[in-house]
N, C-alpha and C positions, 0 to 999 in steps of 0.2 A: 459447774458451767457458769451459775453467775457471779461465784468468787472470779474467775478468771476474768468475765466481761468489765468487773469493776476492776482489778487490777490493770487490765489494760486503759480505762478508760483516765485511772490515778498517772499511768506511765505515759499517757498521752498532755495530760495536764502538767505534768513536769517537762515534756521535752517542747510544750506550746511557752513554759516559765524559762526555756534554756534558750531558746528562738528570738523572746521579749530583751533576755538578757545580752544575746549575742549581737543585736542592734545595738546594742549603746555600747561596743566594741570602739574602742579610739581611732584601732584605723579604719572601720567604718564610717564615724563622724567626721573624720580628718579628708577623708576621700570624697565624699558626700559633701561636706564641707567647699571642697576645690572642685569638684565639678560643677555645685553650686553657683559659686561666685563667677564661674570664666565661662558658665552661661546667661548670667543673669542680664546684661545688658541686651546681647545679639538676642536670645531668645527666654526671654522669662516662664514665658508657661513651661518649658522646657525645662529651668531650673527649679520649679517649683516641683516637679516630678522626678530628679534626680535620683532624690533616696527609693521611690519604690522601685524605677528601673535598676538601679543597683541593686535591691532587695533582691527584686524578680530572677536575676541572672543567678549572683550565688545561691539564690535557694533551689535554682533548675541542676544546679550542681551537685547541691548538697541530694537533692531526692536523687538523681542518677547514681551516685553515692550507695545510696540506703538499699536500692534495688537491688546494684550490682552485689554488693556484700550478702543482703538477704539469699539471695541463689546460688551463692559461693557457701552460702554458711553449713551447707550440708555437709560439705566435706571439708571445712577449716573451723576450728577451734580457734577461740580468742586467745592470742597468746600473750602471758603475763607483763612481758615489756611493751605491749602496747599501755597498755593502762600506767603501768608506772611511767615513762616516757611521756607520754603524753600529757601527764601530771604534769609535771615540772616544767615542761617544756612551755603548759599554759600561766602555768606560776611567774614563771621569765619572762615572759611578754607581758604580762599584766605588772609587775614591778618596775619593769623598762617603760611601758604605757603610762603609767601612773605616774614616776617621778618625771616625765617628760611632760606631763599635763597638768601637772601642779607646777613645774619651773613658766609654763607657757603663760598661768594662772598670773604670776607672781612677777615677772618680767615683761610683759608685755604692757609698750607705755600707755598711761591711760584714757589718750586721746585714740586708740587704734581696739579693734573687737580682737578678742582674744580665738582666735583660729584652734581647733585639734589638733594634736601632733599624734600620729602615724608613723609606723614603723614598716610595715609592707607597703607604704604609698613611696615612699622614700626607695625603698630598694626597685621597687616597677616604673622609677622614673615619671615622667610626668604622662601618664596616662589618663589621668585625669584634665586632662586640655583635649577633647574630645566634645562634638557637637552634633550628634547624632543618635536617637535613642537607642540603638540596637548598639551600638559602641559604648554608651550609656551601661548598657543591659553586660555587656561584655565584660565589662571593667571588672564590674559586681561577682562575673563568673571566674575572672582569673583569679580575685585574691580570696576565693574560696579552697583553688590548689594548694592548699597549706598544710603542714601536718595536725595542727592542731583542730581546724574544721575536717579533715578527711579522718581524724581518728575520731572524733565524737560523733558524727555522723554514723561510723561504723560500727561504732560500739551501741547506741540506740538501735541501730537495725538488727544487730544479733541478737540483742533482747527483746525484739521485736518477735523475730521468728521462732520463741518459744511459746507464741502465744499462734503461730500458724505459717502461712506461705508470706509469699510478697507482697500479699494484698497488705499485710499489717505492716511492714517495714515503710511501703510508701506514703500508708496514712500517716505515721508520724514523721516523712520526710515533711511531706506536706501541710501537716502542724506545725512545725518548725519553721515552715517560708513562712506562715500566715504570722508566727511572732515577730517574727523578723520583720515582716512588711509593714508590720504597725510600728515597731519604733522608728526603723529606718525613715520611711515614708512620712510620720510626723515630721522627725528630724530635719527632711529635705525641706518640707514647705517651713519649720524657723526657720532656716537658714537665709531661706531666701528671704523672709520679712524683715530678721535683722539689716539684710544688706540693703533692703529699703529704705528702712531707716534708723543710721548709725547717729542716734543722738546720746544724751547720759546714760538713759537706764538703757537701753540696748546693750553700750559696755557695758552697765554692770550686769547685766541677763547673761554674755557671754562670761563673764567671770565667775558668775552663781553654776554653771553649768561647766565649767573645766574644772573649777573646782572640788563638783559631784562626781564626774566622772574618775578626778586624777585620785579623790580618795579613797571611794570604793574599788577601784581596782585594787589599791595597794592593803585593803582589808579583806577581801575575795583571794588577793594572794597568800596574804598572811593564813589566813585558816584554810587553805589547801594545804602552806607547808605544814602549819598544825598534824592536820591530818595525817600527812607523811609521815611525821616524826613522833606524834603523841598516840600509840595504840588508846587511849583514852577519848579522845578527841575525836577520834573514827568511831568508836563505837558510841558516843552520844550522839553523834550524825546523822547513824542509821535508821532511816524511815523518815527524817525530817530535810529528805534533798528538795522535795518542793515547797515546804515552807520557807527556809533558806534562800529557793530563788526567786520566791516573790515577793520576799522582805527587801534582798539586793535590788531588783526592778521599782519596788514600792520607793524607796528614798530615792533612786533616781530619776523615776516620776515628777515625785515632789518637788525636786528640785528643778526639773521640767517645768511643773507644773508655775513653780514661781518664777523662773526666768520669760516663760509668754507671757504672765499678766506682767510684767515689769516691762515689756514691750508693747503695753496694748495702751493705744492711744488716749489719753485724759480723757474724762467725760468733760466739754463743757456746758453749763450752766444752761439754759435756754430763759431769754430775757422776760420779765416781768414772774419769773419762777419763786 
């Protein structure tokens, strides 16, 4: 009984490490990013809160998700090509992500902040020109309709429900918003102090951070196809999916972490010091 309690409580810290991870998702920041900026004038407190109403709305999705599946799970088995499908499918988005966030890195002139580029903010049109929190909160719930968050979602929940009813599947829905809300949520309130103040190191904070972003996707993709293709690769994997996702979150961090002090205002001196 209390091997089970710690292995759920292990399965709960990896899917709180998949939540952290899924926040620094490109068209998350990209999106977050544009509702940021086309509030930041008319309503500032507004834009400073972007990312967590965006968080709030996809994670009310994703837990709806986790339920649903949990009570379904009785009489449906996880079928094989969801897992492979879904694989590749997040492999392709994070390649597409990634060289489109290192071109935005790289190309964007230097007098101007380096923006996220998003691939589902692009195809949902500008949905992101939106001045309303619950609109806000909406946004965040459509671009969760995705195959790639409806299949991860569903596959933690079924693994969920070998450890009991619904109650487990929605706790770790609900693990998942709470990672999610923490990066997102930071993410919102940069965005808004860059667009404060877009002086030198501002650009270069937006450059240290598309940068972060555009590479570790394309190495999170890279050892997914690994996986795919090297029976080897998969089997050293195994048991090491939450260290993994908090090494990917840790340098993302880091580099979080050094693009805000790169933003944060000079100390000056105070006289006769």
């Amino acid at each position: 009984m209390a091997s089970a309690g710690q292995d759920f409580v292990s399965l709960a810290l990896l899917v709180f490490a998949l939540g952290l991870r899924h926040g620094f998702d490109a068209d998350h920041l990209a999106t977050i990013d544009g509702l940021t900026r086309y509030n930041a004038r008319a309503n500032p407190r507004l834009a400073r809160l972007c990312g967590t109403l965006f968080s709030l709305g996809h994670g009310a999705v994703v837990v709806a998700i986790a339920l649903l599946v949990s009570l379904a799970a009785r009489q449906w088995n996880t079928p094989e090509w969801l897992n492979l499908s879904g694989a590749w499918i997040s492999i392709g988005f994070l390649v597409l992500l990634g060289m489109l966030n290192l071109r935005a890195a790289l190309t964007t002139p230097p007098a101007e902040l380096v923006a996220p580029v998003g691939v589902k903010g692009r195809l949902l049109g500008r949905l992101n020109h939106v001045r309303h929190p619950l609109l806000v909160a909406l946004v965040g719930a459509l671009f969760a309709l995705s195959f790639d968050t409806v299949s991860q979602a569903a596959l933690f929940a079924l693994t969920a429900s070998q450890f009991g009813g619904w109650q487990h599947a929605l706790t770790l829905g609900l693990v998942f918003m709470l990672g999610m809300l923490v990066t997102d949520g930071i993410n919102g309130l940069w965005i808004a102090r860059l667009i404060r103040r877009a002086d030198e190191t501002a650009l270069v904070a937006s450059r240290v951070l598309a940068l972060a972003v555009g590479g570790m996707s394309l190495l999170v993709a890279a050892f997914g196809a690994a996986k795919q293709w090297l029976p080897a690769v998969e089997t050293w994997s195994e048991g090491k999916e939450l260290a993994l996702g908090l090494t990917v979150v840790a340098v993302i961090l880091a580099s979080f972490a050094m693009a805000v002090r790169l933003t944060r205002p000079a100390m000056v001196p105070q006289r006769g010091a």
